[in-house]
C-alpha positions as CSV (number, residue, x, y, z in Angstrom):
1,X,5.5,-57.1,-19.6
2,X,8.8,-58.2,-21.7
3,X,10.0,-54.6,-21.2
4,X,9.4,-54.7,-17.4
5,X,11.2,-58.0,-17.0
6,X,14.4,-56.8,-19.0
7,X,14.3,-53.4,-17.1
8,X,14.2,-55.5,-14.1
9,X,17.1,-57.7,-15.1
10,X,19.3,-54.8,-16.2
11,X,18.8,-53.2,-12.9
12,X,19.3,-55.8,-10.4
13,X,22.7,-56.5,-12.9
14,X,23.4,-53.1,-12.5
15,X,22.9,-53.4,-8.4
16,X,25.1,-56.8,-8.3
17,X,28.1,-55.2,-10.1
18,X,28.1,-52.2,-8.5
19,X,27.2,-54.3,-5.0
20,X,29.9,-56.1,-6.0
21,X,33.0,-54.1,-6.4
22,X,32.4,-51.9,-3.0
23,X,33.7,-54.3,-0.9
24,X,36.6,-56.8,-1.4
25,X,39.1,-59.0,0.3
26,X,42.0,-57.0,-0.4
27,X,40.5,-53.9,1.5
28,X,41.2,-55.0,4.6
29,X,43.8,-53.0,5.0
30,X,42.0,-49.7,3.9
31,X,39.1,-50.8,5.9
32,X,41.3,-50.8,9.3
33,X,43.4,-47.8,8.7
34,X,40.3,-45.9,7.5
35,X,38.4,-46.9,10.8
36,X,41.3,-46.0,13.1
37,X,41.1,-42.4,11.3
38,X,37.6,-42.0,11.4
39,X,37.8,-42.6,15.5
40,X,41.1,-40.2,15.9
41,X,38.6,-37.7,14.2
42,X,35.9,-38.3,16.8
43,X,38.0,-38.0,19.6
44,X,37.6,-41.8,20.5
45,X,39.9,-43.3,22.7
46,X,41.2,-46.1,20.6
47,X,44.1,-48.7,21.5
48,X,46.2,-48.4,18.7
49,X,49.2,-50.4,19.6
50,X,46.9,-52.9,20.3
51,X,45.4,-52.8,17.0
52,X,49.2,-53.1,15.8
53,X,49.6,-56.0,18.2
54,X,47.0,-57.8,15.5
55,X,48.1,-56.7,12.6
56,X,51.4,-58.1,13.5
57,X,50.1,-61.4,14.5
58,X,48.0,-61.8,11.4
59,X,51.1,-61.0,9.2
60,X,53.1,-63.3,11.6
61,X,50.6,-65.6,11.0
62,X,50.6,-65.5,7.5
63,X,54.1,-65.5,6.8
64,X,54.4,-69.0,8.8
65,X,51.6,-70.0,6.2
66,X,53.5,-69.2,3.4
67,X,56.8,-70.9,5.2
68,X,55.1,-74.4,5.6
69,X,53.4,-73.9,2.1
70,X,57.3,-73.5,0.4
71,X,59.0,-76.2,3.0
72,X,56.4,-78.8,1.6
73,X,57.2,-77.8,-1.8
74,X,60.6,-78.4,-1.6
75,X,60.8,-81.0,1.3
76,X,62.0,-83.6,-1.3
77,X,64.6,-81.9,-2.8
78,X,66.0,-80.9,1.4
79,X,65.8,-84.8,2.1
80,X,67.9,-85.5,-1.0
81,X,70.3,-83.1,0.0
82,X,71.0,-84.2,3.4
83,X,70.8,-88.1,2.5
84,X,73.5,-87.0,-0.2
85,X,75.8,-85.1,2.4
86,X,75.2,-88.2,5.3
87,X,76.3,-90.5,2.6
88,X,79.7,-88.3,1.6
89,X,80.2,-88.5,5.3
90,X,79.7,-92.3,5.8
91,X,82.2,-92.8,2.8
92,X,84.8,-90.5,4.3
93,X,84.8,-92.3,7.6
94,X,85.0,-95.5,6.0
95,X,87.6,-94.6,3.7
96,X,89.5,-93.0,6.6
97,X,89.2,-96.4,8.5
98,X,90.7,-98.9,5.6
99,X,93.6,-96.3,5.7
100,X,94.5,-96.2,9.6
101,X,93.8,-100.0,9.9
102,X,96.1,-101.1,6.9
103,X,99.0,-98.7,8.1
């Protein structure tokens, strides 16, 4: 019975792992281009420049994901920037109005 149940155990471990490591999230992009091969074999009609349409949109997509991620990372440092530069500007306008109004 002991030798059943670790036989059992081994093999279901054996299933999970292997299970596992077939698919990933990282294979989409295999996944797609080996479907669009596998239907240019058969002779299917298949849309690829819509299929490019998507891919293009979920990069798109993605990349506006990554902007907002990075803008909100260094949001405080822009704000500090531009408050430094508005107050340069204030102080040359000032400075440029006790000049012209004590000539």
């Amino acid at each position: 019975m002991r030798k059943f149940l670790i036989t059992i155990i081994v093999l279901n471990s054996i299933i999970w792992f292997g299970l596992s490591s077939l698919a990933k999230a990282n294979d989409y992009n295999t996944a797609v281009i080996s479907h669009v091969i596998s239907e240019k074999i058969k002779g299917t009609n298949i849309d690829t420049s819509y299929i490019m349409e998507q891919e293009i949109e979920r990069l798109a997509h993605k990349f506006m994901i990554d902007s907002v991620t990075i803008l909100q990372a260094y949001l405080p440092q822009i704000i500090e920037g531009i408050a430094a530069d508005l107050r340069l500007q204030l102080d040359d306008k000032y400075k440029e109005q006790i000049l012209n109004g004590n000539n």
